[in-house]
C-alpha positions in Angstrom: 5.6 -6.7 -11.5 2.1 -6.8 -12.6 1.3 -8.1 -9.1 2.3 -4.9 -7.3 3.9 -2.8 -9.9 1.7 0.3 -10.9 1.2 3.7 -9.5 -0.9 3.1 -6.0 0.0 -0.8 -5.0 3.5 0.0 -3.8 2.3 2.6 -1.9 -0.4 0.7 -0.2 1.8 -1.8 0.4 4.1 0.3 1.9 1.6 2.1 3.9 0.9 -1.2 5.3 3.7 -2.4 6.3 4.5 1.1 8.5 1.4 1.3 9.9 -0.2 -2.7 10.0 -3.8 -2.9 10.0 -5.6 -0.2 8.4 -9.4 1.2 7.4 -9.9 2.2 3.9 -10.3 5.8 5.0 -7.3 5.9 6.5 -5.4 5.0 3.5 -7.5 7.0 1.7 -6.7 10.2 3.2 -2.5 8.8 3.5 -2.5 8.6 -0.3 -2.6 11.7 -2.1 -4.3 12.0 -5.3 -5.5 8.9 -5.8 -9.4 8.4 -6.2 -11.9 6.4 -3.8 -12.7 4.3 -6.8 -9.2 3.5 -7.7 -8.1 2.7 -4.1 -10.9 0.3 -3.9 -10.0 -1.6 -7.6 -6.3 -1.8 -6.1 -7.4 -3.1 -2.8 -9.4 -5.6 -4.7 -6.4 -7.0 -6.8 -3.8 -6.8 -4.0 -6.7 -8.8 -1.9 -7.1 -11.6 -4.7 -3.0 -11.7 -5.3 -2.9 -12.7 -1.8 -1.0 -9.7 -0.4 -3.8 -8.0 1.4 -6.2 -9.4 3.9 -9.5 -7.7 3.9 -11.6 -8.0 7.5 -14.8 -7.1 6.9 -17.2 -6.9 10.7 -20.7 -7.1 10.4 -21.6 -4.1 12.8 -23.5 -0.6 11.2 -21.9 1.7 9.7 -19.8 -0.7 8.3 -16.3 -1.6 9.6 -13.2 -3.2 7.3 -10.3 -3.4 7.7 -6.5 -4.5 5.7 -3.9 -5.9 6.5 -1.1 -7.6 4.7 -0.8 -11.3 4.5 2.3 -13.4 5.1 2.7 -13.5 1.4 2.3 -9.6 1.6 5.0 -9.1 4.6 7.5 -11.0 2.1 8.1 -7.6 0.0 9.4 -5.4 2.9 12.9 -6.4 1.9 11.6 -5.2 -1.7 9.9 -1.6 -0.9 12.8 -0.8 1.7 15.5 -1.5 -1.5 13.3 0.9 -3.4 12.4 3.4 -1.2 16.2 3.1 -0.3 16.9 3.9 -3.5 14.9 6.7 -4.1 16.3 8.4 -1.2 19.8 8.4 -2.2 18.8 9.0 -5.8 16.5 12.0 -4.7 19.5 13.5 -2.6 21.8 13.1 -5.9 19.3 14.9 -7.6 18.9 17.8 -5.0 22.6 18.2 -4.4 23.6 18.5 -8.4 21.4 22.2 -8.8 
C-alpha cells in the first residue's frame, strides 16, 4: 500500500487507466484539490515504483507526458474492485437517509 496507497496515487492511477497517456496539466486540472507541487512529488514516486512512464520531448515550451507502465496496467483489476465498492457503498449510504 505504500506504493499507491495515499490520497492522490489512486486517483492518478485511475485517471490513467480511463484516459491513457496524459500531460501533467491535464491531470492537474482532473484532480481537484490537489496542489501542482504535490501532483508533481506523486508523479515522481509513481514514476520510480515503476507504475508511471514519464515522456519527456525536447521541443519549447516543454512537452511531457504519462502514461502507465505494464507494471502500472496490472492494478486495473485493483481500482475497479475499489471504485466498485465505493459505488455500491455510497448508494447504501444515500438510500439509508
Amino acid at each position: 500500500m505504500d506504493k499507491i496507497g495515499g490520497k492522490w496515487k489512486p486517483v492518478i492511477v485511475w485517471l490513467l487507466l480511463k484516459n491513457g497517456t496524459m500531460r501533467f496539466n491535464e491531470l492537474d486540472k482532473k484532480i481537484s484539490g490537489i496542489t501542482q507541487k504535490m501532483l508533481s512529488q506523486q508523479l515522481k514516486s509513481l514514476e520510480e515504483e515503476n507504475i508511471i512512464k514519464r515522456t519527456s520531448y525536447p521541443v519549447i515550451p516543454p512537452k511531457v507526458e504519462y502514461s502507465l507502465t505494464e507494471k502500472g496496467h496490472t492494478l486495473s483489476e485493483l481500482l475497479e474492485g475499489i471504485m466498485k465498492w465505493s459505488n455500491t457503498n455510497l448508494i447504501e449510504k444515500n438510500t439509508c437517509h
